[in-house]
N, C-alpha and C positions, 0 to 999 in steps of 0.2 A: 367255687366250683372245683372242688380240688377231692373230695372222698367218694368214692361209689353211691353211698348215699346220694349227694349231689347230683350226680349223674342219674341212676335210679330215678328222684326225682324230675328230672329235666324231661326223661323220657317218659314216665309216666303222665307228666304233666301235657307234655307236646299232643303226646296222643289221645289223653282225654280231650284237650281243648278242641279235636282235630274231630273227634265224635262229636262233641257238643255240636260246631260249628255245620256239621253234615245232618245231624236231627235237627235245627235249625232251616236247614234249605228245605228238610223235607218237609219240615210244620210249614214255611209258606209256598208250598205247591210244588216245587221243582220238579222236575222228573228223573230223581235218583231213586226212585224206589227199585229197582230191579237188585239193587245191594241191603236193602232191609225187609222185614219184618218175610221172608221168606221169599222173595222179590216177585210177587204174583203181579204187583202195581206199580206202573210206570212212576203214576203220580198217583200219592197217596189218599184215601178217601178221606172223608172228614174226621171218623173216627181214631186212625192212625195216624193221622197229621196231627191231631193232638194228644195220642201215643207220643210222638215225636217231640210233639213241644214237652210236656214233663219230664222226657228223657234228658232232652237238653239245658232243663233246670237240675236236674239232679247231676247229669255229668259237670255241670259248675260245682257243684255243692262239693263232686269227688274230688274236683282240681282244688279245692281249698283246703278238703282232707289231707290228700297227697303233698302240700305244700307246708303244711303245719308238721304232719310227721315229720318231714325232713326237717323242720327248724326254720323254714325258710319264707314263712308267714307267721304272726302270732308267736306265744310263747307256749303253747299247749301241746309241742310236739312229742312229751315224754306220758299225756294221759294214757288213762285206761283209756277211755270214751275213745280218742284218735285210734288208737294202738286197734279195739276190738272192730271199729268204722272200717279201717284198711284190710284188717282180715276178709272183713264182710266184701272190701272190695277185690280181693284174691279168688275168694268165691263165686263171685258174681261174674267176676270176666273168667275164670274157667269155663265155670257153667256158660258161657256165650261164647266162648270159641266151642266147647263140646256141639250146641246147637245151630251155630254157623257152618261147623264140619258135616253135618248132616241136613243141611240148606240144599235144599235142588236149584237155589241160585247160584251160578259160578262165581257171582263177586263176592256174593258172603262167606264160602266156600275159600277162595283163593286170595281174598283179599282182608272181608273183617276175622275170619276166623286166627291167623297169624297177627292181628292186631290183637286182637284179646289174647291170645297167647304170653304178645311182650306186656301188655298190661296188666294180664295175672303175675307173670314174672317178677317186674319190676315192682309191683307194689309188694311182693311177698318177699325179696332182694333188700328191699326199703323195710319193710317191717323189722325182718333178721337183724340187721344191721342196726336201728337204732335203739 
């Protein structure tokens, strides 16, 4: 843990896990929904609870991504495949702080949308870099 990459990674990694982890509570009922999918729902219907649950499979999928670019999983950290996956996921969390900034919920608004922010950052920081 010694180059920005590293770090980069660490952070991107922390905070993907930290989504997973929260689309996770929200697929088995919790009542955080006031910080997702627009926060209309305390506790999420059935339909968005398993919105939730494939979220939480794919934000795995990006902590794997993010941990291969960096070198620090697997040996495939220099592919095209990772390299254009991490772009995709630059995009993807812009794109959701852009519609979290515009969220009439205050948590998604004040709290996921400056997560996506560092998670577009950090993965685009990590891209540059390696």
């Amino acid at each position: 843990m010694n180059t920005i990459s590293d770090w980069m990674a660490l952070i991107a990694s922390a905070g993907i896990l930290c989504l997973a982890v929260f689309q996770i509570l929200l697929a088995v009922g919790r009542p955080y929904g006031a910080a997702a999918f627009g926060g209309t729902h305390t506790v999420l219907p059935p339909r968005l609870r398993l919105a939730s649950a494939v979220s939480s499979v794919l934000f795995f999928g990006a902590l794997v991504v993010v941990l291969v670019r960096a070198g620090l999983f697997g040996v495939a950290g220099k592919s095209t495949f990772v390299s254009v996956i991490t772009w995709i996921f630059v995009a993807v969390f812009g794109l959701s702080a852009i519609a979290n900034i515009a969220s009439r919920s205050r948590w998604e608004r004040y709290l996921m949308a400056p997560i996506a922010v560092v998670l577009a950052t950090s993965c685009a920081v990590l891209s540059l870099l390696q």
